[in-house]
C-alpha positions as CSV (number, residue, x, y, z in Angstrom):
1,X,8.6,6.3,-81.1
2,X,12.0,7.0,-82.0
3,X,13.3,10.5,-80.7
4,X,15.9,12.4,-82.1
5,X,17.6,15.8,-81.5
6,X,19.6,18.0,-83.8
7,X,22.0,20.8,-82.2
8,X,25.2,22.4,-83.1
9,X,26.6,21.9,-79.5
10,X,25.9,19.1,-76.6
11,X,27.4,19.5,-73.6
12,X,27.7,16.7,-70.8
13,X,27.3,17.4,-67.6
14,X,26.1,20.1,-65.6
15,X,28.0,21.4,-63.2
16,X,29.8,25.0,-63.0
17,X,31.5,24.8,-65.5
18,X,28.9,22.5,-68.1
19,X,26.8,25.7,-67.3
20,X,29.5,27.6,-68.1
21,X,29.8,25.7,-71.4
22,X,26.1,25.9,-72.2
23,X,25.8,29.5,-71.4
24,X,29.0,30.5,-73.5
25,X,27.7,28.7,-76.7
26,X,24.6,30.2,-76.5
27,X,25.3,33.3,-76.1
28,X,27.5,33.1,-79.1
29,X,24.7,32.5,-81.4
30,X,24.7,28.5,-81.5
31,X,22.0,26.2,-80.5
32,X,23.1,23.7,-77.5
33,X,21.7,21.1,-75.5
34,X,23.1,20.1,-72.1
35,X,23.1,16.1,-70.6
36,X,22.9,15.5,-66.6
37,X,22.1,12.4,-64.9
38,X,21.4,13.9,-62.1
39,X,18.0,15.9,-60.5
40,X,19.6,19.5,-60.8
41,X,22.4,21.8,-62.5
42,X,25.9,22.8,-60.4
43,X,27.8,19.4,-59.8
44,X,30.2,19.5,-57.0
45,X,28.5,22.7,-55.3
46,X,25.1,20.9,-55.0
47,X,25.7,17.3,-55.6
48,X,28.3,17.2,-53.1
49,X,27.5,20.3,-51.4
50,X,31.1,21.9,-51.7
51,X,29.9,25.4,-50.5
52,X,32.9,27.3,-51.6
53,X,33.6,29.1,-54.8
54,X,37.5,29.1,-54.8
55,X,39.8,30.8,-57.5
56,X,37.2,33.7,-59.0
57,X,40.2,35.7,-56.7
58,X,43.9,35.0,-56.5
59,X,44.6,33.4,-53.7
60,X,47.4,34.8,-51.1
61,X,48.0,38.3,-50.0
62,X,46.1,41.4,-52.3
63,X,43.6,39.1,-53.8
64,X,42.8,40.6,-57.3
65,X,40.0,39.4,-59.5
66,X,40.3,36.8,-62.2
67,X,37.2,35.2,-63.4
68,X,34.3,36.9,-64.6
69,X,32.1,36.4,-67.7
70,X,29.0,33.5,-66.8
71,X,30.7,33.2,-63.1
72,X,29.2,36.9,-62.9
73,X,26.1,36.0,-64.5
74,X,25.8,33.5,-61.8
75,X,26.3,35.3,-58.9
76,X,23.7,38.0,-60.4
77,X,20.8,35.2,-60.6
78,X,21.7,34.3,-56.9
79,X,21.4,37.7,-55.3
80,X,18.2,38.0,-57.4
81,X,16.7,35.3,-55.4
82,X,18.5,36.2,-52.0
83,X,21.4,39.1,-51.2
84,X,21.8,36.6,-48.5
85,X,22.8,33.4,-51.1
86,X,26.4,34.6,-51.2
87,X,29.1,35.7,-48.7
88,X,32.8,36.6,-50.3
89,X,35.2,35.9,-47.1
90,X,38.6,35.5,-46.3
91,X,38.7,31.6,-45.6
92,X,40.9,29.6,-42.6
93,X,43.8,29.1,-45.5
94,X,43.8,33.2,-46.0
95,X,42.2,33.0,-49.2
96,X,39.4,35.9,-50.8
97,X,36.6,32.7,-51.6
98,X,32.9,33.6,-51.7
99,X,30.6,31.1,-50.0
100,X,27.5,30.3,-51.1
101,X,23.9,28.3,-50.0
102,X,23.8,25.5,-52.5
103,X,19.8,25.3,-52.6
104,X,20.1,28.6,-54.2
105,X,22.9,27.7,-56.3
106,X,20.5,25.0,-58.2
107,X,17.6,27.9,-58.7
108,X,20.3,30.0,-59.8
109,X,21.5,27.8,-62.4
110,X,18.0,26.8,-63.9
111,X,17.5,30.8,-64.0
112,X,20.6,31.5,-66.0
113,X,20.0,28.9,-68.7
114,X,16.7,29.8,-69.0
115,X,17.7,33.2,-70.0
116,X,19.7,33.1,-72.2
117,X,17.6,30.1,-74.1
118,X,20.3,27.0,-73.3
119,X,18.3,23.9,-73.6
120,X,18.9,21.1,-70.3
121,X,17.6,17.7,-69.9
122,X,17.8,16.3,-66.5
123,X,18.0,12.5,-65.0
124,X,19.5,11.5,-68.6
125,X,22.9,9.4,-69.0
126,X,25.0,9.4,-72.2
127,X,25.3,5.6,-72.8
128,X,27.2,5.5,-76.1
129,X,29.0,8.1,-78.5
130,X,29.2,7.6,-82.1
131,X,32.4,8.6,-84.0
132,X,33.7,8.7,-87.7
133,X,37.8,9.0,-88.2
134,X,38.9,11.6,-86.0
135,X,35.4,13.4,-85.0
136,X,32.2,12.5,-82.7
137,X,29.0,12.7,-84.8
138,X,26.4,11.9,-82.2
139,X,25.7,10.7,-78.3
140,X,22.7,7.9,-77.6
141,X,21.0,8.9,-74.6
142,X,19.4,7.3,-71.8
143,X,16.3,8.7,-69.9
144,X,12.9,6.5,-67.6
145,X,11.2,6.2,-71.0
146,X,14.0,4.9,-73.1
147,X,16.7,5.6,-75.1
148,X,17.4,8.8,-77.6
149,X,19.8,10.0,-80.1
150,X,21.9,13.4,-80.0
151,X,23.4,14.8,-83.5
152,X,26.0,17.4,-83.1
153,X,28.3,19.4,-84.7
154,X,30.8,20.0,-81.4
155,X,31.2,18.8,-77.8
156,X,32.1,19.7,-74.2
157,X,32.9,17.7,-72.1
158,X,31.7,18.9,-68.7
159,X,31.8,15.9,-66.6
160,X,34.4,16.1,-64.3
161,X,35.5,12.4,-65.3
162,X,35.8,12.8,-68.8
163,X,33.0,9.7,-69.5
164,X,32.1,11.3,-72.4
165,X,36.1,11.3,-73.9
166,X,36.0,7.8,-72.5
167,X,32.9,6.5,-74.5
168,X,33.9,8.3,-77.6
169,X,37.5,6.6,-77.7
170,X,39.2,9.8,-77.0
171,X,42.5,9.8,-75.6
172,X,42.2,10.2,-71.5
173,X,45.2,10.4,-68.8
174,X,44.2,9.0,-65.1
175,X,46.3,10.2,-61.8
176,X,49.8,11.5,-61.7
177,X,53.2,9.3,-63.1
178,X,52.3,6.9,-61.0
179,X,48.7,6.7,-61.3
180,X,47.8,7.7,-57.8
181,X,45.0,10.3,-57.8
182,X,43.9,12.7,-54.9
183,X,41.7,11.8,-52.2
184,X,37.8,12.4,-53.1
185,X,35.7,14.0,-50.1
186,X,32.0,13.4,-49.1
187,X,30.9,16.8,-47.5
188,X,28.1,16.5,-44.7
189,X,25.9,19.5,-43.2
190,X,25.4,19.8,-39.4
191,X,23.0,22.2,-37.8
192,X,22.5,23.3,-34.5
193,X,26.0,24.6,-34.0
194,X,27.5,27.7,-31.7
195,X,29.3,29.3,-34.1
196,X,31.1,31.9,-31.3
197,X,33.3,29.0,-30.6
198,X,36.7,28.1,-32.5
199,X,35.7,26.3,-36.1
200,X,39.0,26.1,-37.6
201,X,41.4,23.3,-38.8
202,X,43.5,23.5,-35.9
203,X,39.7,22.8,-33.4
204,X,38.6,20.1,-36.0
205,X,42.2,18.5,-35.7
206,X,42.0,18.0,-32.2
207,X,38.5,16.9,-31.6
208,X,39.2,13.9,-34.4
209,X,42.6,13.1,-32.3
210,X,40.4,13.0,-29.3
211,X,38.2,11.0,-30.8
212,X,40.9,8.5,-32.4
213,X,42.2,8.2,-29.0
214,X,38.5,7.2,-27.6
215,X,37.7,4.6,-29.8
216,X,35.6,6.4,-32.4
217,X,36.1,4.2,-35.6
218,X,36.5,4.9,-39.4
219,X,38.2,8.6,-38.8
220,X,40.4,9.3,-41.1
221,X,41.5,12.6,-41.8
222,X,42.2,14.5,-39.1
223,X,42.4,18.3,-40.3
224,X,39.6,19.9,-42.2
225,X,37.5,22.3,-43.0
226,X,34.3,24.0,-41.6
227,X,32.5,26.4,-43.8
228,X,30.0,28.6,-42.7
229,X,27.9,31.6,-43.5
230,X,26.9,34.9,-41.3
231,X,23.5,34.6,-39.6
232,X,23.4,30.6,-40.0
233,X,23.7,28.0,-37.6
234,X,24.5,25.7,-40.8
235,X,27.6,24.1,-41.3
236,X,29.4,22.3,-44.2
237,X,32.2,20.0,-42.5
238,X,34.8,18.4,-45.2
239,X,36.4,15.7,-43.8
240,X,35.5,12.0,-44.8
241,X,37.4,10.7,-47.7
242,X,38.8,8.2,-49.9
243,X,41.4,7.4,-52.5
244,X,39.4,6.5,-55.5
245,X,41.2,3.4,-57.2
246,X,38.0,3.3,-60.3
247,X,35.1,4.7,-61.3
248,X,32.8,1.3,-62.0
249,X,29.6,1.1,-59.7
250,X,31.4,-1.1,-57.6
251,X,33.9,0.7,-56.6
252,X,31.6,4.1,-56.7
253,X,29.4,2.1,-54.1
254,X,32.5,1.2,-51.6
255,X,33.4,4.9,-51.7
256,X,29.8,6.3,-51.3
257,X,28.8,3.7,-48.3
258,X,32.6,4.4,-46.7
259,X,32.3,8.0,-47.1
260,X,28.7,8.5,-45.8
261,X,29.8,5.7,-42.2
262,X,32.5,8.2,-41.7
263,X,30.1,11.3,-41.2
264,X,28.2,9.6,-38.1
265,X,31.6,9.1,-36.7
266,X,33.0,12.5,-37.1
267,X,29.7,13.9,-36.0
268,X,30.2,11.7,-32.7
269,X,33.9,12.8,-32.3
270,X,32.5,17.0,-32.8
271,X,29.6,16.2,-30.0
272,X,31.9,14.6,-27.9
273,X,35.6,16.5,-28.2
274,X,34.9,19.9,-29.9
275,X,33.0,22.9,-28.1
276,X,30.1,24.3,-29.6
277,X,29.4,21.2,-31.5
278,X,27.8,19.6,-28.8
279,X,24.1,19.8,-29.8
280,X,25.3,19.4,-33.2
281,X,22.5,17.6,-36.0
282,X,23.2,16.1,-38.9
283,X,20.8,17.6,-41.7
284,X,22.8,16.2,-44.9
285,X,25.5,13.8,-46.4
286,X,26.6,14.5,-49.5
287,X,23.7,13.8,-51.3
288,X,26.8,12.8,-53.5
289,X,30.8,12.4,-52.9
290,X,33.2,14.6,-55.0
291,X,36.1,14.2,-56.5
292,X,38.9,16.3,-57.0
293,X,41.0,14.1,-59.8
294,X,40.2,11.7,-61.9
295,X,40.2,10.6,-65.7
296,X,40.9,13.8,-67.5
297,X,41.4,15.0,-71.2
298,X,44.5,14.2,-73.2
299,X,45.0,17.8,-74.8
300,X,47.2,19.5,-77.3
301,X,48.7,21.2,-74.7
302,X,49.2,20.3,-70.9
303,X,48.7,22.7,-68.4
304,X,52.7,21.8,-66.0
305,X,52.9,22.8,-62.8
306,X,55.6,25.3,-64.1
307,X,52.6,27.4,-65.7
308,X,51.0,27.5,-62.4
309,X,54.0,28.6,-60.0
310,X,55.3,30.9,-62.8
311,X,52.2,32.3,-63.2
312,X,52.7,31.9,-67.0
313,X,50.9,34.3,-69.3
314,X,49.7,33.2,-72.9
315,X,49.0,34.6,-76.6
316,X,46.4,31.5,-76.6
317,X,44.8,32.0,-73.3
318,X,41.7,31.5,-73.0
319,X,40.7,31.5,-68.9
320,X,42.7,32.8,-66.1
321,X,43.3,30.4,-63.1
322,X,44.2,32.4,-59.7
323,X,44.8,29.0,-57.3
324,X,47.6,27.6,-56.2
325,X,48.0,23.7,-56.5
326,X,46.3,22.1,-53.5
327,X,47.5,18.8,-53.0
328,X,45.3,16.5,-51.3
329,X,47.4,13.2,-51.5
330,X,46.7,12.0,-48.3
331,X,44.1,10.2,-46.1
332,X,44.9,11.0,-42.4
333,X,46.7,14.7,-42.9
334,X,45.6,18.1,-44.1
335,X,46.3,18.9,-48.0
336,X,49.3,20.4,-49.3
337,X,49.8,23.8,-51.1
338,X,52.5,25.0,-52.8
339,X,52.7,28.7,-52.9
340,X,52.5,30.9,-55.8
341,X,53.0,34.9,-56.1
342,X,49.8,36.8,-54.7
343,X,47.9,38.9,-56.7
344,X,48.9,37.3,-60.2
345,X,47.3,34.5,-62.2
346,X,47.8,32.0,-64.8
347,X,46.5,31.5,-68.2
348,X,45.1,28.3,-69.8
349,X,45.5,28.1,-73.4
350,X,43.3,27.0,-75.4
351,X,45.1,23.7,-76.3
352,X,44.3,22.5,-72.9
353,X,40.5,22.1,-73.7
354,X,41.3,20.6,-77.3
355,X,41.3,16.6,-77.4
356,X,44.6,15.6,-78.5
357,X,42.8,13.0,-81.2
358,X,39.5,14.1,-81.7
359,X,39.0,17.4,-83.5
360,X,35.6,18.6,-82.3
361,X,36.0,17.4,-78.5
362,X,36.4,19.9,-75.5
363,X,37.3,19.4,-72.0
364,X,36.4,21.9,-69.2
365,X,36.5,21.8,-65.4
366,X,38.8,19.6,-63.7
367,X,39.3,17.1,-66.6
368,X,41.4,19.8,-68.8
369,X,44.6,18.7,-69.7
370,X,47.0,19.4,-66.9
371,X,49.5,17.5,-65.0
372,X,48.7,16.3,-61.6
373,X,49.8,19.5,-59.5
374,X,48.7,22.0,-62.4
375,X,45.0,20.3,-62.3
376,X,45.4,20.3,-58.3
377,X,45.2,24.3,-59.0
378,X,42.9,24.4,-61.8
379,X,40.3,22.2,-60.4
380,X,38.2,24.3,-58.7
381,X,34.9,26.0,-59.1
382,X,36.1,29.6,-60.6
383,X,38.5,27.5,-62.7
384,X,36.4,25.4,-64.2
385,X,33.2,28.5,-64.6
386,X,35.7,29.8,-66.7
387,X,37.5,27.1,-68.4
388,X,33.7,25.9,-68.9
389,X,32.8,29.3,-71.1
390,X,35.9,29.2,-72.9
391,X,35.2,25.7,-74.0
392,X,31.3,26.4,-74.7
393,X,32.7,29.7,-77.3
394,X,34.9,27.6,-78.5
395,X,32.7,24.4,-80.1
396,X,30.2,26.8,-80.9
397,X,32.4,28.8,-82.9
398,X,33.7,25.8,-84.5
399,X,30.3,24.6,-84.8
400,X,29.3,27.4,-86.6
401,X,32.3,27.7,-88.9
402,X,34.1,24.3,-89.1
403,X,36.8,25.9,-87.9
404,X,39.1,27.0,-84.7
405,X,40.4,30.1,-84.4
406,X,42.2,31.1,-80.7
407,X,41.9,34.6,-81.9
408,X,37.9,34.3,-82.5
409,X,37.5,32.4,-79.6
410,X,39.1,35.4,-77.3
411,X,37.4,38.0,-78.7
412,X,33.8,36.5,-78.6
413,X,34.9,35.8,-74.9
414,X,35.4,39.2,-74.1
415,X,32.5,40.6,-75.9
416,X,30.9,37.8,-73.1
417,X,32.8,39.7,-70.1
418,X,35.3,37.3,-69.6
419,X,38.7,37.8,-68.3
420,X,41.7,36.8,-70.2
């Protein structure tokens, strides 16, 4: 039995900011359907178990608030299911982030598109993406009982590696000039752990040393992060990583079994070198590595690291980003950042979610269209929840009108409550 669907926007992928996507559209009147492969909604916060929700703040001295719209809507269905899901703190780097449980983060997310009537299909692939001249007309779908056809009018692409752009033909850019892209990290979870004893980057740093100088093998990076929450002895550690070189399931294998060795090792190096870690348990690995650059969008505009450090305002924004570009180019040492004004943000305009060569295409999350340091700034999760609605307004304004309009597109975002 043939099945076929008919909406006026799909989405692919479901992280933050396909959510974001989804959630924006709908509530701008158009009928959407969202694509994820995998079990649950939120990506890189429950897939890889990130546990940080950076950039809804400035970062730096006299945080001020820059991302609101769905990220609000968010943070609304988690408290509903626990006051206790979120914690906003000032993290090791001196940043306003808020931390959050990722199991509640999944609820959360099947709450919100529930209600406001977004449509999701889980454990589905897109395999193929039809095209005619310079638009996408429809995505062939994989799911356990077979294959299935999507028709739509727009799309967003929402999955962090631009594999829809990539199917569909659409121009993509990989890595920086050189085509070196940052390291990816597998987070791990460790319970059991005295948190009255020194957690930070400079603790991890030596423990790892320690354990470099012991023997331990496959350590890597040597300063990282610990994040943790008030009243749990639960612990996300970010440490093992790799330099992805592909994205084929070869090379997704080498970097999934090297990542996941590497958490036994740390975990030995914390028992054995770092206090308070010494009855330490490992509850989690992943369940999936993330990535923090990879294929993204060739827009009509590129986000430059001058934007970023200026803290460049826009006619045609449509999101505000409020990180600075964190640099994680390295296996062995601790990323770099390169400091911005506090208190101020950028704007992304809405060229940079755009496709450069296909007209009703749009990027959101970390595959905009930035250079290398700009996207090492608007990569993360507040980024992209916003970048993700602006996108999601966007095709379903087009979708509804055959037609964009960066005016239009702002407006229906601040009737939404986003910032911009």
């Amino acid at each position: 039995m043939q099945r076929d669907y008919t909406v006026d926007v799909l989405v692919a992928g479901g992280g933050t900011s396909g959510v974001a996507a989804a959630v924006g559209a709908s509530q701008a009147g158009a009928s959407v359907l969202l694509i994820e492969r995998s079990a649950y909604l939120g990506g890189e916060g429950t897939n890889a178990g990130v546990g940080a929700l950076c950039a809804v703040y400035t970062c730096g001295d006299n945080p001020v608030k820059c991302v609101a719209g769905v990220c609000d809507m968010v943070l609304e269905e988690m408290h509903k299911l626990s006051p206790n899901s979120t914690e906003t703190i000032i993290s090791a780097a001196g940043n306003k982030n808020i931390n959050f449980r990722p199991e509640y983060m999944k609820v959360a997310l099947d709450n919100l598109m529930d209600r406001v009537n977004a449509k999701y299909f889980l454990h589905t692939s897109i395999v193929e993406v039809q095209r005619e001249g310079e638009s996408i007309t429809a995505a062939t779908c994989q799911d356990d009982e077979g294959r299935f056809t999507v028709h739509a009018k727009s799309f967003v692409d929402a999955t962090g590696d631009a594999n829809l752009s990539h199917m569909a033909g659409a121009k993509t850019l990989w890595g920086d000039s050189h085509g070196q892209v940052m390291a990816a990290t597998l987070p791990f979870r460790l319970c059991g752990v005295d948190l009255t004893k020194d957690m930070s980057p400079s603790a991890v740093e030596r423990a790892v040393k320690a354990g470099k100088d012991a023997g331990i093998p496959n350590l890597t990076r040597e300063r990282g992060f610990i994040l943790k929450m008030s009243g749990s002895q639960e612990v996300i550690v970010l440490l093992p990583s790799v330099i992805p070189s592909g994205l084929s399931a070869e090379e997704l294998t080498k970097m999934e079994k090297f990542t996941r060795g590497q958490a036994v090792y740390y975990l030995e190096a914390f028992r054995r070198f770092m206090p308070g870690m010494e009855n330490a348990e490992l509850t989690m690995i992943g369940p999936s590595i993330g990535f923090r650059e990879t294929r993204r969008l060739a827009g009509k505009y590129m986000l430059t690291a001058d934007d970023v450090l200026g803290r460049r305002k826009s006619p045609e924004g449509v999101a505000r980003g409020g990180w600075k570009p964190e640099i994680h180019s390295s296996l062995n040492e601790a990323a770099t950042y390169l400091d911005v004004p506090g208190a101020s943000w950028y704007d992304i305009p809405l060229g940079c979610l755009q496709s450069v060569d296909t007209g009703n295409l749009y990027g959101s999350g970390r595959l905009i269209c930035a250079d290398s340091q700009a996207m090492a700034a608007s990569r993360v999760m507040g980024t992209c929840l916003a970048t993700g609605h602006a996108a999601g307004v966007a095709a379903a304004l087009q979708a509804k009108t055959g037609r964009v309009d960066v005016e239009a597109v702002r407006s229906e975002l601040t009737r939404q409550g986003a910032m911009i």
